[in-house]
C-alpha atoms as one frame of an Amber mdcrd trajectory, in Angstrom:
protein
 107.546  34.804   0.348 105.439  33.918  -2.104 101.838  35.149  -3.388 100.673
  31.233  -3.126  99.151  31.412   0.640 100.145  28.886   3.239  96.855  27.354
   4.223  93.853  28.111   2.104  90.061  26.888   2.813  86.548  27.927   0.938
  83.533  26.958   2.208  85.228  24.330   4.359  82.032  22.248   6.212  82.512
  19.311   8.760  80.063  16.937  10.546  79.740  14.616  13.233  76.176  12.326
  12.708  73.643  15.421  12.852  75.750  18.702  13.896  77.360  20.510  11.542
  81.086  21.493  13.762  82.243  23.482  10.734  79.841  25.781   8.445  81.385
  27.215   5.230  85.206  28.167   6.766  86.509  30.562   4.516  90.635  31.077
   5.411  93.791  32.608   4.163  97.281  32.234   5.419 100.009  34.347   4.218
 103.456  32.102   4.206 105.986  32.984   7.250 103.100  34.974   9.159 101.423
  34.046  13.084  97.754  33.543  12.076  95.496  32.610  15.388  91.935  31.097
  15.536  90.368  32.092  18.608  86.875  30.338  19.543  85.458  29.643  22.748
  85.260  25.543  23.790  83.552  23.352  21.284  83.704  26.206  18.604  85.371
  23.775  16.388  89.050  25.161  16.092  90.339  21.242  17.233  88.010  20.056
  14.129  89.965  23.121  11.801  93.463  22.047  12.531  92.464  17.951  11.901
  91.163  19.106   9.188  94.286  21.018   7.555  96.653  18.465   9.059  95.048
  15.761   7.140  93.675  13.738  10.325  89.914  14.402   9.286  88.813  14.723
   5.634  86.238  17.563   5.157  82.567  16.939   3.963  82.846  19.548   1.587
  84.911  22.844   0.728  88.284  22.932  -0.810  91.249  23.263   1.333  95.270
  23.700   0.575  98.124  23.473   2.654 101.426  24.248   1.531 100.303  24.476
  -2.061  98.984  20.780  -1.588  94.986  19.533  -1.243  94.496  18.081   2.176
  92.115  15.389   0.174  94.240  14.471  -2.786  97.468  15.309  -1.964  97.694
  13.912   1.654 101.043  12.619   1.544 102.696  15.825   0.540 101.022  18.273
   2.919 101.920  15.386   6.022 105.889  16.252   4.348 105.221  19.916   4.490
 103.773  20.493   8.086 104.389  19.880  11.661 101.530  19.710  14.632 101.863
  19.892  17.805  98.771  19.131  20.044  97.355  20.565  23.674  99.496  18.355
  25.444 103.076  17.121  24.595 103.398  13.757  22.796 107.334  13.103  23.565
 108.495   9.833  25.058 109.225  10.297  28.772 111.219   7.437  29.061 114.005
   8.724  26.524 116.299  12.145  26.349 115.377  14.899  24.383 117.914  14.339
  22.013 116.597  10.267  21.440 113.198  11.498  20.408 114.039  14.245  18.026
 116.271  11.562  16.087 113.470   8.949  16.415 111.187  11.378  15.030 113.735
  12.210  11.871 114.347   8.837  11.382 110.186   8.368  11.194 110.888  10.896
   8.862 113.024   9.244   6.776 116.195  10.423   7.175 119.488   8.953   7.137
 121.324   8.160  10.407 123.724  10.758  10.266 121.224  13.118   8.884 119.072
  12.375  11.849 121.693  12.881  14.456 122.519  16.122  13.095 119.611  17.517
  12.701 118.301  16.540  16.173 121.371  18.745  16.862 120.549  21.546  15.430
 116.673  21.874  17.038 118.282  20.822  20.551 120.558  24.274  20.048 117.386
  26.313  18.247 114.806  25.464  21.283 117.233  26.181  24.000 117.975  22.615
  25.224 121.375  21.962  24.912 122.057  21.458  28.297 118.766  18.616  29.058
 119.645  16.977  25.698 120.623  13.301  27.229 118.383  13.685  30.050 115.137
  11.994  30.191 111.876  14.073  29.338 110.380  12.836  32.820 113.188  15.233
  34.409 111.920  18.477  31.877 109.647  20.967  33.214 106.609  22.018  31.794
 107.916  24.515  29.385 110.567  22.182  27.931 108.607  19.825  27.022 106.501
  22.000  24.796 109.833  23.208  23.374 111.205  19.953  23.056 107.512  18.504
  21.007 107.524  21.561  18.904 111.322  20.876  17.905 110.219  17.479  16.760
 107.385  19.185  14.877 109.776  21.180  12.732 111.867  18.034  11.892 112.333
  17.634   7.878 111.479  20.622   6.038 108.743  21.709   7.423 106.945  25.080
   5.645 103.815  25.098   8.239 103.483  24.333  11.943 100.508  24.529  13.572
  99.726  24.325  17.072  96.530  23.576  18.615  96.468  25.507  21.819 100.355
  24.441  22.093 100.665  27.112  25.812  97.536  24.827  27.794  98.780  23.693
  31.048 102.140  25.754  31.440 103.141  28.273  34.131 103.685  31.771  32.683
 107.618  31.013  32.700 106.657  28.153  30.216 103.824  30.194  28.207 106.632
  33.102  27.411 109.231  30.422  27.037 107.284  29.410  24.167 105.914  32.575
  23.055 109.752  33.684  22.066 110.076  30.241  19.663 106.729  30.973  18.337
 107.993  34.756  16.813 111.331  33.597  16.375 109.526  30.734  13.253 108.063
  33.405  11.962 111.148  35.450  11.894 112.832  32.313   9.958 110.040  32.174
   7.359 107.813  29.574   9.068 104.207  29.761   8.453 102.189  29.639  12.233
  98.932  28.324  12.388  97.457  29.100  16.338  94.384  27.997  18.046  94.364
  29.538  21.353  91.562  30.229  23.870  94.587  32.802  25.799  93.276  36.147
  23.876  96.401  37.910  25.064  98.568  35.328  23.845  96.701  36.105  20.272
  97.261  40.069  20.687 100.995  39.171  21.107 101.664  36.810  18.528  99.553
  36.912  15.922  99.749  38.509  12.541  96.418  38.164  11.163  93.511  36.997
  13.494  90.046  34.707  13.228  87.103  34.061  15.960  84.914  30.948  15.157
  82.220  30.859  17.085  79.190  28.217  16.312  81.235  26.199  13.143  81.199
  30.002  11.813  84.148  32.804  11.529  82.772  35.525  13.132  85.621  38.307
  12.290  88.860  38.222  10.682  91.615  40.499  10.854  94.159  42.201  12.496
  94.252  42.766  16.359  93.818  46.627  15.929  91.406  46.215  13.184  89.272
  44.146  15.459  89.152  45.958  17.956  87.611  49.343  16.714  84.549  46.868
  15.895  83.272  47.527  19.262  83.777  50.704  20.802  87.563  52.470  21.050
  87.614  52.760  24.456  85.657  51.948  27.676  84.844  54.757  30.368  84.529
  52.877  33.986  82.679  54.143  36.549  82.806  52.451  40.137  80.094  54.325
  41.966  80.523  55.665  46.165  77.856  53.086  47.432  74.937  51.366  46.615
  72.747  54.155  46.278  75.078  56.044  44.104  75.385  52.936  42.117  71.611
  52.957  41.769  71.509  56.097  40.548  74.309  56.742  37.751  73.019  53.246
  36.218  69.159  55.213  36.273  70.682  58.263  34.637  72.545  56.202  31.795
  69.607  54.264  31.125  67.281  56.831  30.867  69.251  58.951  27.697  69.867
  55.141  26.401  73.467  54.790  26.888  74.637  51.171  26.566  75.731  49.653
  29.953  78.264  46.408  30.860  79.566  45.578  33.962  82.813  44.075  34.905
  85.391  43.534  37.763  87.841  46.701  36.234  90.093  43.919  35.238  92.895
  45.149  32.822  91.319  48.265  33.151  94.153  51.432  32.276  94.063  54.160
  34.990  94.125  57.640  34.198  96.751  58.068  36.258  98.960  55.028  34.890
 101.928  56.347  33.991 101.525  53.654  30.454  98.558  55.795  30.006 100.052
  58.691  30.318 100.746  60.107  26.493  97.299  59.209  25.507  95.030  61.178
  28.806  97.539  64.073  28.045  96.852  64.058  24.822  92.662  63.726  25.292
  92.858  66.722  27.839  95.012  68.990  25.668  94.060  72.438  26.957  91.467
  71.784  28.958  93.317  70.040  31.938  94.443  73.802  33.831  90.474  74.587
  33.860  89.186  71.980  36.117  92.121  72.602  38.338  91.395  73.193  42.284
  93.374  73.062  45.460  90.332  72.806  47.579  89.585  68.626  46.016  89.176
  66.832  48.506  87.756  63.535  46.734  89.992  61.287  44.818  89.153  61.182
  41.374  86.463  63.711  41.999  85.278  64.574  38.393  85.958  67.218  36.103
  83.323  69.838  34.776  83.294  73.099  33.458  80.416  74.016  35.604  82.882
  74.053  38.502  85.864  76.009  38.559  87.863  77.951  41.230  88.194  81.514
  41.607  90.474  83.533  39.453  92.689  84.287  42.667  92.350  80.773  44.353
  93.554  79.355  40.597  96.782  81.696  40.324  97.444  80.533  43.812  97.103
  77.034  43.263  99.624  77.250  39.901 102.184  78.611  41.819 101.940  76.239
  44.763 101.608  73.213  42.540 104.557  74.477  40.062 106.587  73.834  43.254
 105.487  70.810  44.445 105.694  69.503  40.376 109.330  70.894  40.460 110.108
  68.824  43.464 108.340  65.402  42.555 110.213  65.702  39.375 113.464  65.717
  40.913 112.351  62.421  42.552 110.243  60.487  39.942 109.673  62.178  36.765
 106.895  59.391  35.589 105.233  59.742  38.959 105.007  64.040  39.026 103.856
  63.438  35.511 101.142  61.072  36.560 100.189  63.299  39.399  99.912  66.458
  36.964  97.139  64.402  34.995  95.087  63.818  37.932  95.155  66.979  39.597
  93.899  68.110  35.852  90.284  65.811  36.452  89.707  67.131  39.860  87.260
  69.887  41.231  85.961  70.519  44.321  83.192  68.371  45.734  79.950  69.977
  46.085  77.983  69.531  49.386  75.328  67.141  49.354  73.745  64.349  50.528
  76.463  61.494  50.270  76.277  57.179  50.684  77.645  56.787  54.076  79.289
  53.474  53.446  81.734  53.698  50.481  81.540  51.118  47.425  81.697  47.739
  48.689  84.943  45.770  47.356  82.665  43.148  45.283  80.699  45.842  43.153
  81.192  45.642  39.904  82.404  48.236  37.464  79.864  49.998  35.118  81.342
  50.379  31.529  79.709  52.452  28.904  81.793  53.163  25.369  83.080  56.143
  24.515  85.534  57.514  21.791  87.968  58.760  24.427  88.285  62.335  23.885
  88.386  64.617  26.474  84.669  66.189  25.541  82.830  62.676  25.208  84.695
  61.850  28.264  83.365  64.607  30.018  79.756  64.783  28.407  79.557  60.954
  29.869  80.499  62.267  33.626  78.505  64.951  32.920  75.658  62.946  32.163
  76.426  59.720  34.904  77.235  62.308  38.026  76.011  66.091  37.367  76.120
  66.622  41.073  79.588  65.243  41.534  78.445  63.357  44.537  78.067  59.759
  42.867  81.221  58.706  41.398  83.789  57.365  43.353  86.391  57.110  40.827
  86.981  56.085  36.846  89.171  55.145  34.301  89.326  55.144  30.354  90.815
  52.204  28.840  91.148  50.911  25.286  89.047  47.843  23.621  90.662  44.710
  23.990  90.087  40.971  22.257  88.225  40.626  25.006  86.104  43.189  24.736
  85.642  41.924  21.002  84.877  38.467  21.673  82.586  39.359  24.094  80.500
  41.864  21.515  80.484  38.873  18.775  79.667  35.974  20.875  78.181  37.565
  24.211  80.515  34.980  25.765  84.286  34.930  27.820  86.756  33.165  25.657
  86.239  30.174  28.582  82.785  29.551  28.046  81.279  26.724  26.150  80.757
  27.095  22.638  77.208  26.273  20.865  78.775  23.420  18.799
C-alpha cells in the first residue's frame, strides 16, 4: 500500500437549483481497505459516488481518486475505477461471458486480451459454470456478481458500489458479501454506500454516516459505537400497570428512556452472551441465588437473599443438576448457571393480572454493563421485584448509533 489515499475529498459541496445535497464532505480512503457511507434516503451518498466516479462535477471542494482529480484528470480516474450501481446494468440478452468481453473490449483491449480476461473474472466471481448462458437465466445474486466482474475489468485500483446488495435474497447479499472481502484481500480499494447497517458492521474497514449533505461521524464500527452508550439494559414490564410504573420511576431520577421491539436484543441467557454476563457478575452471581424463584427472570438484589441453610441446600442440589446438564449440553448448563445467578425469590404483592401484552414495546435505558450499574438500574426500575417481567443487556449497535446522530432508522427519509 501506499501512504497516497485512494479517494480523497475536502470540503466537497454539491447543488441541485437551491438545495445544497452535499455540504463541505471531508473523506479519506486508505488503498485496499472496505470504507462504507451509510446515510438514510436522500442523504446524498448517490450524489458522493457521481461525484468521485466522475458522472457529476462538484461545485466546489477538491477531490482525488486514485491519485487523479475527478475535475481535471477525468479520463484517468474513469481508467482507474469500476462502479457498479443499485441495480445490475448487464445485457440480458447475452451470456455472462459475452458481456465481460464486450465490456474489455469498451475498454480497449485487444481481442485475445479480452477473451482472456473475461476468463479469468468468470473463474474469480464463481461463474464458470453460467458463463455461455444468458443473464435472463442468472438469479439475483449472479447477476450482481457477474456486473461487479465487469466493473473490475482493466486495471482497476477502486471499485465502488452504490448500494451494490439492494434487491437480493440473503443467499445473494452473502454471495456478494464474500467477493466484496475477498477485493480487499487482493489489494482493491472498496468504496460502499449501503443503507443495510449490518452489512457495514461486516464489511467495512473504516465507516461514515451522512446525514443532511453533512458527515455526521467517521470511524471504525467499534469506535462508533461507544458514542452512544456501551450497552442497552431492556426491560419488558408484567402488564400495563407495571409498565406504567417502572417508566414513572426512571423518569423521575432522570434516566434517559427509548423504546423498541427487543429486536437484536442479546439475552442474558444466550449462550453468545455468555463470556461477557459471566464476566459482569464475577462474584456476585452465588449471592442472589434461591431455589424458592418462582418468576422467570425475576431480578437480582442484595436486599433479598436466602437463608444460610436454604443456600447450602440449594448448592448442593444445583451442583447435581449442573453435573447432569453438562453431560448433555455443556453451552446450555452453562447458560442455565447464569440465570439461576439473577434470580431471587418473588416478594408477595399486589401483581398485573394479565401479563405483558405481545405488542408492548421494550423500555431501553443505557448502562455501562457491569454487574453494579446493572443492578443499581433494577434496583431503581423494580425495588419491589413485582414489575419486571424479564430483561436483557445487549451491546450498542450501528443502529443504535444512527439512531443517536440522526433520531432516524437507516430507512427513513433523509432531510436533503
Amino acid at each position: 500500500m501506499t501512504d497516497s489515499p485512494a479517494v480523497e475529498a475536502v470540503g466537497l459541496v454539491k447543488s441541485y437549483r437551491h438545495a445544497r445535497v452535499l455540504d463541505g464532505i471531508d473523506l479519506s480512503v486508505p488503498p485496499g481497505t472496505v470504507f462504507a457511507l451509510l446515510g438514510p434516503n436522500g442523504a446524498g451518498k448517490t450524489t458522493t459516488v457521481r461525484v468521485l466516479t466522475t458522472l457529476t462535477r462538484p461545485d466546489a471542494g477538491r477531490v482525488r481518486v486514485a491519485g487523479h482529480d475527478v475535475t481535471t484528470e477525468r479520463r484517468l480516474v474513469r481508467r482507474a475505477i469500476g462502479l457498479t450501481g443499485q441495480f445490475a446494468s448487464v445485457d440480458e440478452k447475452q451470456t455472462g461471458e459475452e458481456n465481460l468481453r464486450l465490456v474489455a473490449r469498451l475498454r480497449g483491449l485487444s481481442p485475445g486480451a479480452a477473451r482472456r480476461h473475461a476468463a479469468e473474472l468468470i473463474e474469480r466471481f464463481g461463474l464458470s459454470g453460467a458463463a455461455r448462458r444468458t443473464v435472463e437465466t442468472y438469479s439475483g445474486g449472479m447477476r450482481r456478481r457477474l456486473d461487479l466482474a465487469a466493473g473490475l475489468v482493466g486495471d482497476v485500483r477502486v471499485v465502488f458500489l452504490d448500494e451494490p446488495t439492494t434487491g437480493l435474497d440473503p443467499r445473494g447479499r452473502t454471495e456478494l458479501w464474500r467477493v466484496v472481502t475477498e477485493l480487499a484481500a487482493q489489494g482493491t480499494t472498496v468504496f460502499l454506500t449501503t443503507q443495510y447497517l449490518e452489512e457495514a458492521d461486516r464489511l467495512a474497514d473504516r465507516i461514515a454516516l451522512l446525514d443532511g449533505g453533512r458527515l455526521t461521524a467517521q470511524g471504525t464500527a467499534d469506535e462508533l459505537k461507544t458514542r452512544v452508550a456501551g450497552h442497552r439494559l431492556e426491560l419488558t414490564a408484567a402488564g400495563a400497570g407495571a409498565w406504567t410504573r417502572v417508566r414513572e420511576r426512571l423518569s423521575a431520577r432522570g434516566v434517559p428512556q427509548e423504546y423498541g421491539d427487543g429486536s437484536g436484543a442479546a439475552d442474558l441467557m444466550s449462550t453468545t452472551r455468555l463470556r461477557d454476563t459471566t464476566s459482569l457478575m464475577g462474584a456476585t452471581a452465588p449471592e442472589v441465588t434461591a431455589p424458592e424463584a418462582k418468576a422467570p427472570g425475576a431480578l437480582p438484589s442484595s436486599s433479598h437473599r436466602p437463608e444460610r441453610s436454604t443456600e447450602r441446600n440449594t448448592e448442593r442440589g444445583a451442583e447435581r443438576s449442573t453435573e447432569r446438564n453438562r453431560n448433555r449440553n455443556p453451552e446450555r448448563s452453562a447458560a442455565a448457571a447464569v440465570r439461576d445467578a439473577f434470580r431471587v425469590p418473588h416478594p408477595a404483592g399486589p401483581r398485573d393480572s394479565a401479563a405483558a401484552p405481545a405488542s408492548l414495546p421494550v423500555l431501553q435505558v443505557p448502562t455501562d454493563g457491569t454487574a453494579a450499574d446493572v443492578r443499581a438500574l433494577l434496583d431503581l426500575a423494580d425495588p419491589e421485584r413485582g414489575d419486571i417481567l424479564r430483561f436483557a443487556v445487549r451491546r450498542a449497535t450501528l443502529d443504535d448509533v444512527f439512531l443517536a446522530l440522526t433520531g432516524r432508522t437507516a430507512r427513513e427519509p433523509g432531510h436533503v
